[in-house]
N, C-alpha and C positions, 0 to 999 in steps of 0.2 A: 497424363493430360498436362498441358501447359497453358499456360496462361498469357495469351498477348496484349501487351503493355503500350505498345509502339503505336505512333500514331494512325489512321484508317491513312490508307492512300487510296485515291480514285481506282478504278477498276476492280475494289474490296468491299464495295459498299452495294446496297439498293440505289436505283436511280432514286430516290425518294431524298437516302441519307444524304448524297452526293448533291444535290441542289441546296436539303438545307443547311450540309456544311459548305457550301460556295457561298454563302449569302457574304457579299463586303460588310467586314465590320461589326460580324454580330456573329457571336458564339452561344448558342443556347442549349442546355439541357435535353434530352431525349422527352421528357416530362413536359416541359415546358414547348416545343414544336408539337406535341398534338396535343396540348392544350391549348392551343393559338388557334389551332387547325377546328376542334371541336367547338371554342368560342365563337368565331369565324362564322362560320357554316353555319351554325345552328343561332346565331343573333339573323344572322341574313335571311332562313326562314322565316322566324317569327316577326320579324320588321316585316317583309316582305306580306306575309298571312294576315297581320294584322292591318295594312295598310290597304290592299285589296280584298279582305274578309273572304281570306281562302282556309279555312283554320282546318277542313278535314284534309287538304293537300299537305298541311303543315303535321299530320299526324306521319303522312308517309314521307316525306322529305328529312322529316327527325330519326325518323327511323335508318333511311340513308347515309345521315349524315353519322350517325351510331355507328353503325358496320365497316365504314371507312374509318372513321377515326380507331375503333376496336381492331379494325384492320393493320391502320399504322403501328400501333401499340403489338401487335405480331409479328409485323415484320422487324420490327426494333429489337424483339425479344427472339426470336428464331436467329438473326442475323447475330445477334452476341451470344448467343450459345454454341455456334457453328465456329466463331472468329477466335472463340476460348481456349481451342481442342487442336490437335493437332488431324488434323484430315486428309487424303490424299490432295495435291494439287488439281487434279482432273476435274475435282466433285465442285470443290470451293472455286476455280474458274468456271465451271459451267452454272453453277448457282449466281458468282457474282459479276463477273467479267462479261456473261457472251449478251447481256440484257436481251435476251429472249422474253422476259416477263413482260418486255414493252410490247415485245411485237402481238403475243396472246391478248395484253388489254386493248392492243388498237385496235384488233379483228372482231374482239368483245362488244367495245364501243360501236364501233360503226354496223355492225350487223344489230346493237339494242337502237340506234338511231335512225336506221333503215326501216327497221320491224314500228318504230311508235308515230313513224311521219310518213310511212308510204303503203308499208303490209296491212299495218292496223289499220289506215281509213279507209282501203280499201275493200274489206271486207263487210261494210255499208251498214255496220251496226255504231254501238256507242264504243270510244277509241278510250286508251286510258289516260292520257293525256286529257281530251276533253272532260273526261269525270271528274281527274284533280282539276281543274285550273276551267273549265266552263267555256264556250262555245268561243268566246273573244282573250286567248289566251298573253298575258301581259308580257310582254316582253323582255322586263326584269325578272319575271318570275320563272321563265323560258331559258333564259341565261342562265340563270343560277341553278335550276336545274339539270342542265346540258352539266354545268362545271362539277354539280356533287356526283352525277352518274359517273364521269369521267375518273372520278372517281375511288368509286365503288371496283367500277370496270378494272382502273388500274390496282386495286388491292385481291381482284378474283384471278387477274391474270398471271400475278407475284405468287397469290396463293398456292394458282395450274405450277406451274414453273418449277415450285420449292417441292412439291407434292411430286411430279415427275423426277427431278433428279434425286430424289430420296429413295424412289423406288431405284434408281437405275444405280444407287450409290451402294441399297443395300444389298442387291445382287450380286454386285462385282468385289464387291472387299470385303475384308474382312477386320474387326476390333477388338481389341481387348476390353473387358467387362466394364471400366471406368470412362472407358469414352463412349464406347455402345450405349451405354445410361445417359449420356448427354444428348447423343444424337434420337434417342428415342422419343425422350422429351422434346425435343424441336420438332417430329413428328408427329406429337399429339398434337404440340400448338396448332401445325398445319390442319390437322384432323379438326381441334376446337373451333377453329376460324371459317372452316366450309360448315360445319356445321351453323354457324352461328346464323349464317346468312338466309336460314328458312325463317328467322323473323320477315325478311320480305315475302314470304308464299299470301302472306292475307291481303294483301295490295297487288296481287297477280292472281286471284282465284279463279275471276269469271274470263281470264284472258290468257287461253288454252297454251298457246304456244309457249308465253313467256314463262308462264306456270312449269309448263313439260322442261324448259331450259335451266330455269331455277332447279328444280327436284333432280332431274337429272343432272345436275354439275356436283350439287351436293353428295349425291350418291354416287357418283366416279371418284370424287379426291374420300370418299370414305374408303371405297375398295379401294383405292390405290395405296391410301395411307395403312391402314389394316394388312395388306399385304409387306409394304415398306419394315415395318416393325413386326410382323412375322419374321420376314427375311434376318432381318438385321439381327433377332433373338437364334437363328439358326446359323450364322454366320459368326456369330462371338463367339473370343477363341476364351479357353480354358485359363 
């Protein structure tokens, strides 16, 4: 195992990492970007909650903003455990370079955006939108919510992505027992982080679909991950 010292270049990074290392003029801690991110997001609800007295929409927007932020904190830590090791080129480009994870979260987003403004009201009952945020829905609180989903979305889609090419990495290669131990762990992370995300099932109970979408995603990157680290424990060499 070796240890890379050298600076990240674009096309090595998360779209995540790669924006907040472009920012002009400000170099911040890994720590410190999602604690901005979690400051952020979670003052904006409770301003927002407090200033329209929406305090049970603030219970599940806190939650949101959790899972994102717990999110970034996984991709920061899977991405330096993968960047430590020495890996095939195939694996580490199609993880970092091909940004497929974008293209999952924008198909995520626009089909959860679909389903809350046109599926949901359509079905003539109470929509979940109107339950958080009430029949005359604020416009800033609209906004801010569109922006935390987006997200959410883009940390599920990273999640799909990292969870895919792990299986398909540990298939086809094979490692010696000191790097297989890294790359395992970077698949439990993935395995921790879908998991984590049944804290939203109680904000999706009574609304089938989103429900079925939620349970079912968590339950695919389990089997996929569970399979991933099977493989991978079948595939280290002696």
């Amino acid at each position: 195992m070796s240890q890379d010292r050298r600076p990240l270049r674009y096309g090595e990074t998360w779209v995540y990492e790669s924006i907040v290392g472009a920012l002009p003029g400000i170099s911040l801690p890994a720590w410190a970007a999602v604690a901005i991110q979690l400051l952020v997001f979670e003052l904006g609800v409770l301003v927002l909650a407090a200033y329209y007295d929406l305090w049970a929409a603030a219970v599940a927007g806190t939650a949101a903003v959790v899972v994102a932020a717990i999110g970034s904190v996984e991709m920061l830590r899977i991405g330096t455990l993968v960047r430590r090791i020495d890996v095939p080129g195939d694996y580490r480009d199609l993880l970092f370079s091909s940004n497929v994870e974008v293209v999952l979260s924008v198909l995520a987003y626009i089909a959860l955006v679909t389903h809350l403004f046109v599926f949901d009201p359509q079905q003539g009952g109470e929509t979940l939108v109107g339950r958080l945020f009430g029949p005359d829905q604020p416009i800033l609180v609209v906004y801010l919510m569109l922006l935390v989903l987006w997200d959410v979305c883009y940390r599920i889609g990273t999640g799909w992505w990292a969870a895919i090419t792990s299986l398909w990495r540990s298939a086809r290669y094979r490692f010696d027992p000191e790097t297989a131990a890294v790359l395992r762990r970077a698949d439990l992370e993935i395995l921790g982080f879908g998991l984590l995300q049944l804290v939203l099932v109680p904000f999706v109970l009574e609304f089938r679909v989103l429900l079925a979408a939620v349970v079912a995603h968590v339950v695919a990157v389990t089997v996929v991950m569970s399979l991933s680290v099977f493989l991978l424990g079948r595939q280290t060499t002696a």
